[in-house]
C-alpha positions in Angstrom: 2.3 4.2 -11.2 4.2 1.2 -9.9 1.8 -1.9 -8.4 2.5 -0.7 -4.5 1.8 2.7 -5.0 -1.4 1.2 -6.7 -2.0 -0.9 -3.6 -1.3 1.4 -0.7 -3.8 4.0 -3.0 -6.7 0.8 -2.5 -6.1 0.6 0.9 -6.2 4.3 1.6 -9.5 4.4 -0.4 -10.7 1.3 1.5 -10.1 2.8 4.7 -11.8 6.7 3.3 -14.5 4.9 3.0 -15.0 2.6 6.4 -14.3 5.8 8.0 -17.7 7.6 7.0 -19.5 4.4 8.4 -21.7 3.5 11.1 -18.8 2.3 13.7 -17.7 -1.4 13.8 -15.9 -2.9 16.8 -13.3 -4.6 14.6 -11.8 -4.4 10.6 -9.4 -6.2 9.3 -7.7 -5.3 6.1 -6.8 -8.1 4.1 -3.8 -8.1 1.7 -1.8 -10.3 -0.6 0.8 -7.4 -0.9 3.9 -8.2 1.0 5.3 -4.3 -0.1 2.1 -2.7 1.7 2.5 -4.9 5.2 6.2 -3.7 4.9 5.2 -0.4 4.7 2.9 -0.5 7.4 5.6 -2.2 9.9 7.9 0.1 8.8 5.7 3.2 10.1 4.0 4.4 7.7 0.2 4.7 7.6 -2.2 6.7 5.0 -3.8 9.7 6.0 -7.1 8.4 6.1 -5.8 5.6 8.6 -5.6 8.7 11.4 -9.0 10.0 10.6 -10.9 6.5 10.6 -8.9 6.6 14.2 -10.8 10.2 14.9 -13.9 8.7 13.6 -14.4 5.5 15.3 -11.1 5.5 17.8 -12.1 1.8 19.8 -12.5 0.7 16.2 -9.2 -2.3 16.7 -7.7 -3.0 12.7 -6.0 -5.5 12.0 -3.6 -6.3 8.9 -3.4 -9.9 7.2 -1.4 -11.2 4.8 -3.4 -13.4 1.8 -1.3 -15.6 -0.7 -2.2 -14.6 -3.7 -2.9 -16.5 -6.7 -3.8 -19.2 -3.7 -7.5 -19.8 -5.0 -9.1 -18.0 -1.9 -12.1 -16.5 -3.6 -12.3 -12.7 -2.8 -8.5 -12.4 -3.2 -9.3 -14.0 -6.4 -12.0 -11.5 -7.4 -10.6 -8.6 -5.9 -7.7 -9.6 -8.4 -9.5 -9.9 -11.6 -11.4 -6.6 -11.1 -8.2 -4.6 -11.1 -6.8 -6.4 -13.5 -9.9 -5.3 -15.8 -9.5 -1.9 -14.6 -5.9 -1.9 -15.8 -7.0 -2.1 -19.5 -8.6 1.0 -19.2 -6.5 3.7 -21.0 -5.2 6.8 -18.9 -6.4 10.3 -19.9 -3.5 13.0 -20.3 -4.7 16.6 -19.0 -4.0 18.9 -21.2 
């Protein structure tokens, strides 16, 4: 799986799971992926973007850019955890 495939997958798992909770007036969805904010320009938007809209629809996101590799802590953090996960080895079905 190439690195935005990977990414757009984290955000539509971040956004699965604001969606089941208790309604917040504003989210913003940080990213230091220039590929996903393309994507998202260019139209497209996960499934679970239109059901956290049905879920909490005056819930306003909104999408920013982080440098990576910038030293901004949780950018930082959120890095080294997926690189960690990354050394896990896949598991072929059968």
């Amino acid at each position: 799986m190439n690195s935005t495939r990977m990414e757009l997958e984290a955000v539509r798992n971040a956004l699965k799971s604001v969606k089941d909770m208790e309604a917040s007036p504003a989210i913003i969805v940080a990213t230091d992926s220039m590929a996903v904010l393309c994507e998202i320009q260019s139209g497209y938007l996960p499934g679970e973007w239109f059901d956290l809209r049905v879920a909490h629809p005056t819930t306003k996101v909104t999408w920013v850019f982080v440098p990576g590799h910038s030293g901004i802590t949780c950018n930082e953090t959120a890095d080294m955890l997926a690189s960690s996960c990354s050394n896990f080895t896949q598991l072929v079905p059968f």
